[in-house]
N, C-alpha and C positions, 0 to 999 in steps of 0.2 A: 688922647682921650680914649681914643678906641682898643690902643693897645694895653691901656690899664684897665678898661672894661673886660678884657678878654683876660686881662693876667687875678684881677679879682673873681669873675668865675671860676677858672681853672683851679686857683688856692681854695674854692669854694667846693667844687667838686673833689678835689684830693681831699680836704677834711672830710666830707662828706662817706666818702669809702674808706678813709681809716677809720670814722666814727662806725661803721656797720661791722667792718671786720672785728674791731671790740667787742661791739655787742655780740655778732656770731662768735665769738669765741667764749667770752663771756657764759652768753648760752651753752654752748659742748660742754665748755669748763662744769657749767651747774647741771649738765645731765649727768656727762661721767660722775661727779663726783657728789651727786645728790647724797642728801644725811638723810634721816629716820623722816626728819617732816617732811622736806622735800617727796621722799618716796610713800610718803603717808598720803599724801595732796593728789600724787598722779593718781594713784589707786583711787580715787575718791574720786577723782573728774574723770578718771576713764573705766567706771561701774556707774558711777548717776548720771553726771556730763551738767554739775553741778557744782559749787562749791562746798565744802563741809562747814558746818558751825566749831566755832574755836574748843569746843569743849569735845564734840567728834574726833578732830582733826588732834587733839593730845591723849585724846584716848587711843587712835590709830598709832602715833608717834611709839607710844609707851607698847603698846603688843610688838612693833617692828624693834623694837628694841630689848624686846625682851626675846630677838629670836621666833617670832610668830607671826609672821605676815600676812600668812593665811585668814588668822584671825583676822586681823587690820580689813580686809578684805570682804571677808563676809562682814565686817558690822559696816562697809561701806555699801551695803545690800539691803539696812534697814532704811535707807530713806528713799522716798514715796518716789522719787527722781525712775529709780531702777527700775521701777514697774512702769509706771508712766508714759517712760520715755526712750528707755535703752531698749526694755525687752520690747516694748510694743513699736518701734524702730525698726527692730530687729525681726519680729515676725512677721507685720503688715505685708511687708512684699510677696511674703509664699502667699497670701490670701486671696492673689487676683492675677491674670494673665498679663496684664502691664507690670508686675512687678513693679510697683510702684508703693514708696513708705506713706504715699499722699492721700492713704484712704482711710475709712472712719473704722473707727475701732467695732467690733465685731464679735459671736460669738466663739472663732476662731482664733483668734488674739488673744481674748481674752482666757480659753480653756489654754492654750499654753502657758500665759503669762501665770494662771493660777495654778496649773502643775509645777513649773517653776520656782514657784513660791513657796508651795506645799513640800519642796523638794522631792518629788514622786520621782518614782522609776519614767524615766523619761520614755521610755520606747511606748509608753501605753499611750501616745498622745496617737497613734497609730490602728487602737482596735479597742480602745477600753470602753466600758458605756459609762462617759465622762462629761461634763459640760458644766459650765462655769458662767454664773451669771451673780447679778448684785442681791447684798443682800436688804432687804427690806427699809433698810433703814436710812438706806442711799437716798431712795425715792426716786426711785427711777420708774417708768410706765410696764408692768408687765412682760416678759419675753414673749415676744411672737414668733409664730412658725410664717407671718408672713412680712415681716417688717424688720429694719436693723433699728428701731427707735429706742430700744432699752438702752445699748451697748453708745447711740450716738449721745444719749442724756449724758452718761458718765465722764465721757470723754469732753461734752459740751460745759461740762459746770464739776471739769478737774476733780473727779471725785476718785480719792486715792482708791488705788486697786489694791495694794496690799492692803488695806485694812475691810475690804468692801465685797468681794469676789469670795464667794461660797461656792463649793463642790458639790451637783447635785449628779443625780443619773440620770443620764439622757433621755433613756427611754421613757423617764417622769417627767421629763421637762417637754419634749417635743413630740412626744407619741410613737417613736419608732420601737418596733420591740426591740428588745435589750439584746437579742443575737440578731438584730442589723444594726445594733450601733459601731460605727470604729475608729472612736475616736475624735480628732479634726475632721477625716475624711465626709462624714454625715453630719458636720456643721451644717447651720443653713447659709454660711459666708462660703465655704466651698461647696457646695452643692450651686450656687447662684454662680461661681464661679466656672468650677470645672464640670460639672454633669446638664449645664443647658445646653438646649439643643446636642445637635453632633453625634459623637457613637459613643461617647464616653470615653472616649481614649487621651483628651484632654485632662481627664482627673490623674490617669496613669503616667500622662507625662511631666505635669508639674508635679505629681508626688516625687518624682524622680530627681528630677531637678531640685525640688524643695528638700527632700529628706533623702535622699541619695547623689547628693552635688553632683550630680550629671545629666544630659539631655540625652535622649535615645540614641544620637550618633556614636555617643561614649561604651552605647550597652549593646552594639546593633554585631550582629554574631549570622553570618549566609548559612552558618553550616550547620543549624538547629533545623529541627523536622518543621513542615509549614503546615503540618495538618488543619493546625488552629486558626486558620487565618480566615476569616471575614469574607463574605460575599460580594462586600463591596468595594476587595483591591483587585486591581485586574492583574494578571498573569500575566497580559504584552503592554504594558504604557507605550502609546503611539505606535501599536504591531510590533513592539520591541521584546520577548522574552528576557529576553538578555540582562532588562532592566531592573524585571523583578526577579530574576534569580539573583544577583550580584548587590543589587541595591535592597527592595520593598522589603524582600524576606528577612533580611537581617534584623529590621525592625519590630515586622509584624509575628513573623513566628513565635516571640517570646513576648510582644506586649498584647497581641490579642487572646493568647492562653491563660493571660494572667488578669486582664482588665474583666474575663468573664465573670469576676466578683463580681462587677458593679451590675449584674445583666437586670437587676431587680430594680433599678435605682433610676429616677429623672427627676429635673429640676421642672416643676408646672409653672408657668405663665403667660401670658397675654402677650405674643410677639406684637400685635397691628398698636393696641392701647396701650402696652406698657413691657416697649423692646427692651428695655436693661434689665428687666427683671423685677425691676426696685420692687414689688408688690407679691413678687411668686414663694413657693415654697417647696422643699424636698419632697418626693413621692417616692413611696416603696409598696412594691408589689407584695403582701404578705401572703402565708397560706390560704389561698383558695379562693387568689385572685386571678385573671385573666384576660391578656391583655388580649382587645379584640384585632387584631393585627397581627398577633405572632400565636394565639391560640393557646400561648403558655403564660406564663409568670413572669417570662422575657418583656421589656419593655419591646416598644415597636422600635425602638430608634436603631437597636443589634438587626433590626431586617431593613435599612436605609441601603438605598441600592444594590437588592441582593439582587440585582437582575445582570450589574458588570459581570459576575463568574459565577454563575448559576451554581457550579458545582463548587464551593466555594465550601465553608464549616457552617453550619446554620446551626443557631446558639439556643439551644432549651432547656439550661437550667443555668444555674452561677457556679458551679463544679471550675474551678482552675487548677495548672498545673505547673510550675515553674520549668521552662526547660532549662533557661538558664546558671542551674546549677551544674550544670555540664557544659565543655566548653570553654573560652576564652573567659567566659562570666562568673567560673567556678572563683574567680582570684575577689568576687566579692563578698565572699569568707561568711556564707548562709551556714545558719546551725546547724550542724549534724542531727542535731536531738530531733530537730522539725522535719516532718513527711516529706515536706515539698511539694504537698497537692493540697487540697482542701473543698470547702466549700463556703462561698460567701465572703463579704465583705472583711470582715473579723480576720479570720484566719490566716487572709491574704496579708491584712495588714500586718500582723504579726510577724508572719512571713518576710516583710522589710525590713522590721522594725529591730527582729534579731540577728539581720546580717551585720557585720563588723564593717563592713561601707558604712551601715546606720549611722552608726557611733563616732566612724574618724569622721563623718558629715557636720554634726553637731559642735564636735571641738572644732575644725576647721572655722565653722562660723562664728562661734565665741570669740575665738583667736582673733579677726577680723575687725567682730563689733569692738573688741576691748585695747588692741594694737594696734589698733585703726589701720590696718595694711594684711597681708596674703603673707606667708611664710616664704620667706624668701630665697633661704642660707641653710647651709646643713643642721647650724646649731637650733634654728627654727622650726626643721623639720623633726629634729631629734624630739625637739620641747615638744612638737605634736601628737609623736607616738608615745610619751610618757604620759600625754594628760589624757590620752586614750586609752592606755592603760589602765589609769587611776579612773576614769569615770566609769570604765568597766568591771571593773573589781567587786569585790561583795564588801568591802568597807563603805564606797560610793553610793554603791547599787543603781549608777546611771542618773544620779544626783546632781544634775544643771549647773547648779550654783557652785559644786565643785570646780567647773571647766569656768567658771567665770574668775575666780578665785584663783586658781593656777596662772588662766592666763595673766591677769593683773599683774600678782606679784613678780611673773616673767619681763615684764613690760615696766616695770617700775620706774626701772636703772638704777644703777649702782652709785 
C-alpha cells in the first residue's frame, strides 16, 4: 500500500512538472511570437496597468498593424488608468524622504502628472511658475497653502486627473512671487518634505536622486574648491582633517554652492503640536524681508551651528555657483549655453534641468515603470540612448509621453 501511495505521488508530481513546462513554454512560445493584439494588450497593461475595452484593444490592433505602434501607444494614454495610477506610481516616491508610492496624492504629483499630460517641455517641472490643481467642477475643497486636503479629495473619490487638473501659475495660486517659483521644488508637498527643518540640503539631495538618478556619493568630486562650504561642517571630524579633506569636501564643495538657492526658503511649523508638518506651509523670504537671526533675507537655518567652523562660508544672499562643471562632473553634460552661476531658486533649477543627466534620468525611469525592470543588456542600453535622443530633439521638445511610448512599443515583444 505504501509503495503504491508513494508510486501514485510520484506519477503525480512528474505530471505535475511536465504540466508547468508546457505551460512555461507555451508562455515564451506566446511572448516570442506575440501577433498585433497580443502586442497591442502588453502596451495597454503596461501604460494603464489596466485592461483595454474590446473596442480600444482593435483600434490598438489595427495602428500595429498598420506599421504604427507608437500610435497604439499613445491612445493607450487616453485612459484615466495612466494618470491615476502609472504616473502617480511613478512620481509619489520623489515626493517624500521614504521614497515611498504609499502617500496621498499631492500638489507635486499632481503638477507633474498634469505637465505630462499637457505634454509640456518637461525640464520646466524644475523652475517654471507652474502648479496644477482641480478644476472646479471636481469639487474638491480649495487649495491650501496649509493643508494637502484638496489633492487628498481627488484621489479619495477617483476623480480622473486627465480630465480635471488645470494649469494655473503658482505665484496665483500660493502667493510666492513668480521669480521664487520653480517648479516641483516650491510645491508645498516638497517644501513639507525636503526644506523642514535642517539646512536645506535635504531638498538638494533628493532632487538629485529624484531628477538626476544619483545620490551625492555618485556626484561627490575632493578636488573642487571648498570655499562654499557651511559653518556648520567641521574641518577635523573626530580631530581627523584627513576626513574632511578626502571625504566631507567631496560632497559639500559642490552641494553647498549650489543649495545657496534655497537660502530664501523654509518649511513653517509647529514642531511640539504638530511634528510632521501635516498643518505647515512654504515661507520665502521676499524683498525687504529680514530674517532676525541672520540680519539678511538668509533664513536662520543657513547659520544652524555656525559655531563648528567659525571661519567657515556665511550665506548672505541666494547667489550659487555650480563647481561642478569642472571636474569628474563635467561628464554630466550641463549646457554650454547656461552661465553656470545664477541667482535663486529658478535658475538653479534650470541649471538641472538642462543637463543631459536630466533627460537620460527621465527615460531611465519610464523605462522602468513600463518594462517593469532596469536596462540590463546592450541592446537595452542602446534603446536607452535612442529614447534619449528622441525626447531630446526639437520634434519631442522633451515630451514625456514620448519616452513612455518608445519604451512600450520596445517592450511589447515580438
Amino acid at each position: 500500500m505504501q509503495h503504491s501511495n508513494r508510486r501514485s505521488k510520484e506519477q503525480h508530481n512528474t505530471r505535475w512538472r511536465q504540466g508547468l513546462c508546457l505551460f512555461l513554454a507555451g508562455a515564451l512560445s506566446t511572448s516570442i511570437m506575440a501577433g498585433p493584439r497580443e502586442q497591442a494588450k502588453r502596451i495597454h497593461d503596461r501604460i494603464a496597468g489596466t485592461h483595454p475595452s474590446e473596442t480600444v484593444l482593435e483600434e490598438m490592433t489595427q495602428l500595429i498593424q498598420a506599421a504604427n505602434p507608437q500610435g497604439a501607444a499613445q491612445l493607450a494614454m487616453d485612459n484615466d488608468a495612466f494618470y491615476n495610477v502609472t504616473l502617480k506610481n511613478m512620481i509619489t516616491p520623489w515626493t517624500n524622504e521614504a521614497q515611498t508610492v504609499f502617500a496621498p496624492l499631492n500638489d507635486y504629483t499632481a503638477t507633474v502628472i498634469g505637465l505630462v499630460r499637457d505634454e509640456a517641455d518637461f525640464r520646466t517641472i524644475l523652475f517654471d511658475d507652474v502648479i496644477y490643481t482641480a478644476d472646479a467642477a471636481a469639487g474638491a475643497p480649495a487649495y491650501s497653502n496649509t493643508n494637502n486636503n484638496h489633492y487628498e479629495y481627488l484621489e479619495d473619490n477617483n476623480i480622473s486627473l486627465k480630465d480635471m487638473l488645470v494649469r494655473r501659475a503658482q505665484s496665483n495660486v500660493t502667493g510666492l512671487p513668480s521669480s521664487a517659483t520653480s517648479g516641483v521644488i516650491t510645491t508645498r508637498a516638497a517644501a513639507k518634505a525636503f526644506f523642514i527643518a535642517g539646512t536645506n540640503r535635504a531638498m538638494f539631495r533628493f532632487t538629485l536622486i529624484n531628477h538626476m538618478c544619483g545620490d551625492l556619493e555618485v556626484f561627490k568630486d575632493t578636488s573642487r574648491v571648498p570655499d562654499k562650504i557651511r559653518q556648520d561642517v567641521s574641518r577635523s571630524p573626530g580631530g581627523d582633517s584627513r576626513i574632511f579633506l578626502n571625504s566631507c569636501v567631496g560632497c559639500h564643495s559642490g552641494m553647498d554652492a549650489l543649495a545657496q538657492a534655497w537660502a530664501y526658503y523654509d518649511y513653517d511649523y509647529d514642531p511640539d503640536g504638530d511634528p510632521e508638518g501635516e498643518n505647515g506651509q512654504i515661507v520665502y523670504n521676499g524683498e525687504g524681508a529680514t530674517d532676525p537671526v541672520t540680519n539678511t533675507r538668509v533664513q536662520a537655518k543657513y547659520f544652524n551651528n555656525n559655531q563648528t567652523f567659525p571661519y567657515g562660508f556665511v550665506t548672505t544672499n541666494d547667489n550659487w555657483t555650480n563647481y561642478w562643471r569642472e571636474g569628474q562632473n563635467k561628464l554630466t553634460g550641463w549646457d554650454q549655453t547656461l552661465p553656470g552661476s545664477g541667482t535663486g531658486a529658478k535658475s538653479m533649477g534650470q541649471e538641472l534641468a538642462y543637463s543631459q543627466r536630466f533627460a537620460q534620468c527621465q527615460v531611465k525611469k519610464v523605462f522602468k515603470t513600463v518594462c517593469l525592470r532596469d536596462p540590463g543588456d546592450t541592446a537595452d542600453r542602446n534603446q536607452i540612448t535612442t529614447m534619449v535622443n528622441n525626447f531630446t530633439s526639437a520634434a519631442s521638445g522633451y515630451n514625456l509621453k514620448d519616452v513612455f511610448a518608445d519604451s512600450a512599443v520596445y517592450c511589447m515583444g515580438n
